[in-house]
C-alpha positions in Angstrom: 41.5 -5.2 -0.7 40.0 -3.6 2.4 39.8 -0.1 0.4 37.5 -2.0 -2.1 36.0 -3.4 1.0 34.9 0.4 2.1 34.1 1.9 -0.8 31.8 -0.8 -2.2 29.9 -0.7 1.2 30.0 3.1 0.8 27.8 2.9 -2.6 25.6 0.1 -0.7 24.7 3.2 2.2 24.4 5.4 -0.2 21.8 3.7 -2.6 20.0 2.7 0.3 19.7 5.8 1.7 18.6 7.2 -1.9 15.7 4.8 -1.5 14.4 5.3 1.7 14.9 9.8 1.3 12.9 9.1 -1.9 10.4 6.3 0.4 10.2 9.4 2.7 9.5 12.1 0.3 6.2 10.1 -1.2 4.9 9.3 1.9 5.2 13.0 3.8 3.6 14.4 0.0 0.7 11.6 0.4 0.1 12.9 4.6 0.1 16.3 3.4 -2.6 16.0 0.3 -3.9 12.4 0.5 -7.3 13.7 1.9 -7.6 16.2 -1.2 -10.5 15.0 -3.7 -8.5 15.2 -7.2 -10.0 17.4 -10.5 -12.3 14.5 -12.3 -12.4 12.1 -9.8 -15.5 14.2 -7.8 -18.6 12.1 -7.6 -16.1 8.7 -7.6 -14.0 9.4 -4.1 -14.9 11.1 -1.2 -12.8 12.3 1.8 -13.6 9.1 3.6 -12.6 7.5 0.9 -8.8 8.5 0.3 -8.5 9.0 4.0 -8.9 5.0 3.9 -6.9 4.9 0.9 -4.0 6.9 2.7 -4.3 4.8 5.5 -3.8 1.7 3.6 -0.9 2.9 1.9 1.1 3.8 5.0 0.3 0.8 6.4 2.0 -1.2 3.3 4.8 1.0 3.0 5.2 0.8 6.9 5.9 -3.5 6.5 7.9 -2.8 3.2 10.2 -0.3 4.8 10.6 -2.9 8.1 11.2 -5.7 4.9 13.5 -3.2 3.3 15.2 -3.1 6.3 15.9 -6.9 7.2 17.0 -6.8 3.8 19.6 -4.9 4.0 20.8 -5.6 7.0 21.2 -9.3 5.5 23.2 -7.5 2.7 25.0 -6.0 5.2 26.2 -9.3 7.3 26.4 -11.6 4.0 28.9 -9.2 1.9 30.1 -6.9 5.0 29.9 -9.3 8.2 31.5 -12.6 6.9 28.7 -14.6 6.1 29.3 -14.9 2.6 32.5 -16.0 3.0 31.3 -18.8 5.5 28.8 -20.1 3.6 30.9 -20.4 0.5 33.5 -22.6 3.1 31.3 -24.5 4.5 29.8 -25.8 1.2 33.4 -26.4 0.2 34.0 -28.1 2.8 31.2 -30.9 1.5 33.4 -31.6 -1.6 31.5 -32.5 -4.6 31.1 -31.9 -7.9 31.2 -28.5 -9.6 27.8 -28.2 -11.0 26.0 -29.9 -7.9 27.7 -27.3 -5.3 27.0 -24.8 -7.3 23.4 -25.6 -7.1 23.3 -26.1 -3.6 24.5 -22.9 -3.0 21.9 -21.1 -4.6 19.6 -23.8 -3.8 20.4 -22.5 0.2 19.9 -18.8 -1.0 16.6 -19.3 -1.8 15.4 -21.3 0.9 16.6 -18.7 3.2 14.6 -15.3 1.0 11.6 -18.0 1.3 11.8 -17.9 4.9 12.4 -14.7 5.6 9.8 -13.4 3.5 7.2 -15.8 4.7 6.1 -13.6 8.1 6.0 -10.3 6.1 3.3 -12.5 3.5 1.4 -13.7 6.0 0.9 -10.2 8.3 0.3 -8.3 4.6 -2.5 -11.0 3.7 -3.9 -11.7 7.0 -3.6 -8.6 8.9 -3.7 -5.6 5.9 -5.4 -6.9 3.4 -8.0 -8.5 5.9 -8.0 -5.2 7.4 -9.3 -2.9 4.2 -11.5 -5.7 3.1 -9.5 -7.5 0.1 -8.5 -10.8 1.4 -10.0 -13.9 0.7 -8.0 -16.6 1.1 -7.5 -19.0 3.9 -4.8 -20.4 5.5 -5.2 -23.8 4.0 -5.1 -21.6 0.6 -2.3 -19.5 1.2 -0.1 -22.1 2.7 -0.9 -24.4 -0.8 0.2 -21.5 -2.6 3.4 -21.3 -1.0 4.1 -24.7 -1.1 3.7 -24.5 -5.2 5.2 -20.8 -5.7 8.5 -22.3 -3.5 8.6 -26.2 -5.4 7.9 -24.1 -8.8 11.0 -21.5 -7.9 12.9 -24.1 -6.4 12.6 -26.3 -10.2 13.3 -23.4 -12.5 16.4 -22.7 -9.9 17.8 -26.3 -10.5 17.2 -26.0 -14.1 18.5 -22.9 -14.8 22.2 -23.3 -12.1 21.9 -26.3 -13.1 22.4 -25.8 -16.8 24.1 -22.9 -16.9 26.9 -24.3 -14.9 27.0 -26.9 -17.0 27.7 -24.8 -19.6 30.2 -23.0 -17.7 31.9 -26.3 -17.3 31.8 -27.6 -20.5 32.9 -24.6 -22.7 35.0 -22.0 -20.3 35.9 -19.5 -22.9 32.6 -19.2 -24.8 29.9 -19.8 -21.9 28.9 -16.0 -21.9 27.3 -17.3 -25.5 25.5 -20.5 -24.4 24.3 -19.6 -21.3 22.4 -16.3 -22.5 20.9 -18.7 -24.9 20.0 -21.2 -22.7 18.6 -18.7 -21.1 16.5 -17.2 -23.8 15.2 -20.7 -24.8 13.9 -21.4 -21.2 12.1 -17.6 -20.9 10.5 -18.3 -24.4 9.5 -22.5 -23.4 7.7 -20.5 -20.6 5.9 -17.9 -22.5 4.1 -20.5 -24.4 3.6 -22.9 -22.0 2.6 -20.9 -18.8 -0.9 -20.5 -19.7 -1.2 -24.5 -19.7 1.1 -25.9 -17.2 1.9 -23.0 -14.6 -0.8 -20.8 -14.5 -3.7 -23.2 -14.1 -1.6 -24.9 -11.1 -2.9 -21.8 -9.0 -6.3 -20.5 -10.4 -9.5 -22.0 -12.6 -10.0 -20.7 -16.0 -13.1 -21.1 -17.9 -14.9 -19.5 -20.6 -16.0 -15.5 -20.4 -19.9 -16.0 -18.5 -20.6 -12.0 -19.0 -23.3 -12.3 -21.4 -22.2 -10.4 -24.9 -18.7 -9.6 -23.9 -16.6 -12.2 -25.4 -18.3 -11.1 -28.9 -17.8 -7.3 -28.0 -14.2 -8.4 -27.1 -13.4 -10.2 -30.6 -15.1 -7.8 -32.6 -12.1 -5.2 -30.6 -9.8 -7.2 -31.1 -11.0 -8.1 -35.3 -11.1 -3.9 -35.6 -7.2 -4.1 -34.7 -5.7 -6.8 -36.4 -5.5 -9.4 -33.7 -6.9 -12.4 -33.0 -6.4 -14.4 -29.6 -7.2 -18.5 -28.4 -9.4 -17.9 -25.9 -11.2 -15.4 -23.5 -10.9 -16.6 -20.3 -12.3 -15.4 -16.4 -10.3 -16.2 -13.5 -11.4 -16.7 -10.4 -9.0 -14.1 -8.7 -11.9 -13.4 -5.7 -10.8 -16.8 -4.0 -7.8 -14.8 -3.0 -7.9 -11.1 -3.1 -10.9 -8.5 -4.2 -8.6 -6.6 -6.4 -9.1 -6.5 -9.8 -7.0 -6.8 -13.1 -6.9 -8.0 -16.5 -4.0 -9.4 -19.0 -2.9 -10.8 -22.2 -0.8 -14.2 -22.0 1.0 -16.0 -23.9 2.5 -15.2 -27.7 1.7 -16.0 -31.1 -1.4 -18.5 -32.0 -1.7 -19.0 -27.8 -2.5 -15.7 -26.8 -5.4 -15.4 -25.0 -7.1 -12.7 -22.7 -7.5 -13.1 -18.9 -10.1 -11.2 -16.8 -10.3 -11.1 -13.2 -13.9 -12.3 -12.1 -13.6 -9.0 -9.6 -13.1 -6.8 -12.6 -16.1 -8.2 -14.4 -18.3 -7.6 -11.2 -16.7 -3.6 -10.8 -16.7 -2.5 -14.8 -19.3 -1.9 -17.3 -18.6 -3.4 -20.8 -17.7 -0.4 -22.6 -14.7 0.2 -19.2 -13.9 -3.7 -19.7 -12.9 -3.2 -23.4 -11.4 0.1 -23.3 -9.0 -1.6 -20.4 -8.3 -4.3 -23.2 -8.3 -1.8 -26.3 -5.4 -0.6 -23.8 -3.6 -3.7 -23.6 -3.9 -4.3 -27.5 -1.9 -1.0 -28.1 1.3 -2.7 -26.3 0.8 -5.5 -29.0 0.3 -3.0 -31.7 3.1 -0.7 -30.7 5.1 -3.8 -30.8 5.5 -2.8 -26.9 5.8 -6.4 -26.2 8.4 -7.6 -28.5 10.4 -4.7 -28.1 10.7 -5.3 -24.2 11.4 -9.0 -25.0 14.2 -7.9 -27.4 15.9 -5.2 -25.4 15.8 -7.8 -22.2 17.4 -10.5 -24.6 20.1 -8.0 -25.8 21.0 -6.7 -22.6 21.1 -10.2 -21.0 23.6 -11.1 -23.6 26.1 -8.0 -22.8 25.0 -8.8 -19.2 27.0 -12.5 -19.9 29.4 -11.0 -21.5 30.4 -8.6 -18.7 30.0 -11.3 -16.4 32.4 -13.6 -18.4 34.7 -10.8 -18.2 34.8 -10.0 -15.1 34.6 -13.5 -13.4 37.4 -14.2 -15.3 39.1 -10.9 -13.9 39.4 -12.0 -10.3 38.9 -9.5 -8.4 35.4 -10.0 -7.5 36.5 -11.6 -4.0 38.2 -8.6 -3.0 35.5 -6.4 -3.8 34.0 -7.6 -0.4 37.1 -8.6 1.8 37.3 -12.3 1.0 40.8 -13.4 -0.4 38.6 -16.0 -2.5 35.8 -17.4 -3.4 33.9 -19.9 -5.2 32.4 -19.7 -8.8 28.7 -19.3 -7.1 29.8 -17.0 -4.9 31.1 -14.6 -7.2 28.5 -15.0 -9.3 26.6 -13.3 -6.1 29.2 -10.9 -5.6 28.4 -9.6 -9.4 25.1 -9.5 -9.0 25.1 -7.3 -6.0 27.4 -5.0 -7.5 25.4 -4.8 -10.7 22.7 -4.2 -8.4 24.0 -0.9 -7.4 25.1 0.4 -10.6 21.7 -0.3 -11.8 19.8 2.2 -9.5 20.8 5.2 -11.1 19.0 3.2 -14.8 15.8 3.0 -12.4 14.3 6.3 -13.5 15.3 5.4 -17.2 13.5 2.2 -17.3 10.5 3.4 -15.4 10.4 6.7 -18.2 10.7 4.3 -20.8 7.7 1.8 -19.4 5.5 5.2 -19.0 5.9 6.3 -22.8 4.7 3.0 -23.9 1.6 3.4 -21.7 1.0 6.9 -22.8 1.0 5.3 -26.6 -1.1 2.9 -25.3 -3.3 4.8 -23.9 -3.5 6.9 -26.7 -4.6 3.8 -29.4 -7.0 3.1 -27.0 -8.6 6.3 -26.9 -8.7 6.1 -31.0 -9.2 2.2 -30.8 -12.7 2.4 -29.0 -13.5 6.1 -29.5 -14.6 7.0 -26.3 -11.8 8.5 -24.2 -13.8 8.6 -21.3 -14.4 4.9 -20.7 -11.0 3.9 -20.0 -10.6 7.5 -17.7 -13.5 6.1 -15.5 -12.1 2.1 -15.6 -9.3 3.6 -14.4 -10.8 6.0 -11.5 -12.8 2.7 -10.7 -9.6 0.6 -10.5 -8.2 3.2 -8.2 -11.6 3.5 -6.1 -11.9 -0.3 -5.8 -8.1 -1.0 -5.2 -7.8 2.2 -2.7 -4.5 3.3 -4.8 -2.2 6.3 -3.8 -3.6 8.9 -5.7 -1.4 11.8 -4.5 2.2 10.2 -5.0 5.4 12.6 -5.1 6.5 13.8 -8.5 9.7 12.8 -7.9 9.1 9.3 -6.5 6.8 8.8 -9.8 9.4 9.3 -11.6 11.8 7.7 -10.0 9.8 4.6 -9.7 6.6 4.4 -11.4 5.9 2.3 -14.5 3.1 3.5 -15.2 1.9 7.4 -15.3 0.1 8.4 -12.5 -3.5 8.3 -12.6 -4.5 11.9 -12.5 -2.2 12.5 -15.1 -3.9 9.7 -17.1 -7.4 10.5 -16.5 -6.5 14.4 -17.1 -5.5 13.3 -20.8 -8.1 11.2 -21.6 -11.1 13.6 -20.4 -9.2 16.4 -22.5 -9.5 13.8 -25.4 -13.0 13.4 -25.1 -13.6 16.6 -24.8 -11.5 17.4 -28.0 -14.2 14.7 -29.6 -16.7 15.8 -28.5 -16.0 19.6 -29.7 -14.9 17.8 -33.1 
């Protein structure tokens, strides 16, 4: 037991030291060339400029590594140091039904990341993002939000321990089955209901004011094949100056989202290139794809769970002689945590070939290339983004293509049709 003790805690220093060497690499690449001006984005950044964007960088990575930190020292002391084995006793020790300590354990979990992460939210929002000229919020504003984002975790939590060890209770041998879809039901319940009941709990939607642009958008949208509810601004610049755009929602629900910052920062032709960009994922079938490989890994996730719960080793694997259902349920999910890092570059290569396709039916979708390369140098202007990562941490990490590489490829296009 104490081997599997060791060797389990030598894959936990190991992935975390994979992490911070590759943490290291990109931010010793972005000191070395973050004051260079990159080919095509002359005229949009200057020196100052990514000097400033540098700066802001290192300053976020700087709190994330101190939260990455914490964090694993927690991981450290709750598998390594005995804490996971007290907690489990000590809820034990309450008595109670199955499904209701279940749910107070994780209902405890959760507090505990709230509070931990609440001083790192409030020196990023306060302190950084004050700092470089993006926050808007106030106290009043962000503490509301917290109150909702934690009552809103804390309800989905019940629901979803709730249930699923309900299931586990009522049908031992086949709750691998039920509980991937319960699970499944809830994530689609959301999908159509967010834009109605969740989202609108945290920001004001109302119709698109930019004169013209909802008709430009539709006629888009009618030249691919798609139709959506509603085109809707949000009034993201109560909180933060940075800018974005989405789809929500599925089906006859979906609907478009702008950011009233990106309206202010884009021109018309940059605002629908960004959308003709988000209509390839639909197209490409980017989106259902995703949902489908999720739902079809989270069943043969439940299935190896079921397996190996049932296996009984799990306890072991961190030095306890026992351990409650919850708790190995934890156990699993930190262990599936490591063997998932090496899958990281996988799922980040697979995420960039979707945007290149999407970038690509954009590009054909509008027919001008160039729109989307300058909404994008804008984006990265306005949101002072890293635009000298390291290859390897790119790769590693990144879900999306770096910028140079997607601006290269789209003035090259334009350039092709143009010389067409």
């Amino acid at each position: 037991m104490q081997d599997m003790k060791i060797i389990l805690l030598i894959c936990f220093l190991l992935t975390a030291s994979a992490g911070y060497l590759l943490r290291s690499l990109n931010l010793r690449h972005l000191r070395r060339h973050g004051a260079e001006v990159p080919p095509g984005f002359e005229g949009a950044v200057d020196r100052a400029l990514l000097a400033r964007s540098s700066a802001y960088t290192l300053e976020l990575s700087r709190v994330g590594l101190l939260g990455s930190l914490l964090e694993n020292l927690l991981i450290l002391l709750f598998f390594f140091g005995g804490l996971l084995g007290a907690y489990d006793r000590s809820l034990a020790s309450l008595g109670g039904p199955f499904v209701l300590a279940g749910v107070l354990f994780f209902l405890g979990l959760s507090l505990a990341e709230i509070v931990v992460d609440i001083p790192f939210s409030l020196y990023t929002t306060f302190r950084i993002e004050n700092r470089y000229g993006f926050n808007t919020t106030t106290t009043r504003l962000w503490l509301t939000d917290l109150v909702k984002s934690a009552l809103l975790g804390l309800f989905f939590l019940v629901l979803l321990a709730g249930g699923a060890l309900a299931i586990v209770q009522f049908s031992p041998r086949l709750w691998w089955l039920w509980v991937w879809a319960f699970f499944a039901l809830v994530t689609l319940f959301l999908i159509y209901l967010s834009p109605y009941l969740i989202e609108p709990l945290f920001n004001k939607y109302e119709p698109l004011q930019a004169e013209g642009l909802e008709q430009e958008i539709r006629g888009l949208l009618a030249k691919a094949g798609l139709s959506v509810s509603r085109v809707l601004q949000v009034d993201a610049s109560r909180r933060s100056r940075h800018s974005n755009a989405y789809f929500t929602g599925v089906g006859r629900v979906k609907r478009i989202v702008l950011y009233d910052t990106l309206l202010e920062q884009m021109s018309h032709g940059e605002i629908l290139a960004i959308l003709a960009h988000e209509v390839g994922h639909w197209k490409k079938g980017h989106v259902w794809k995703r949902l489908l490989l999720t739902e079809v890994g989270g069943l043969a996730v439940c299935y190896a769970a079921f397996r190996l719960l049932g296996w009984g080793g799990l306890p072991g694997l961190v030095g306890l002689p026992q351990a409650s259902f919850p708790a190995q349920t934890v156990i699993l999910g930190f262990v599936a945590s490591l063997a998932a890092f090496p899958l990281i570059p996988l799922g980040s290569w697979l995420s960039r070939r979707n945007e290149w396709e999407a970038d690509r039916f954009a590009a054909d979708l509008t027919g001008a290339p160039v729109n989307l390369a300058t909404a994008l140098i804008k984006l990265s202007r306005e949101n002072l983004a890293n635009l000298h990562p390291h290859p390897l941490y790119a790769r590693f990490y990144y879900s999306h293509p770096p910028v140079l590489e997607r601006v290269g490829k789209l003035r090259s296009a334009e350039d092709l049709k143009r010389g067409s």
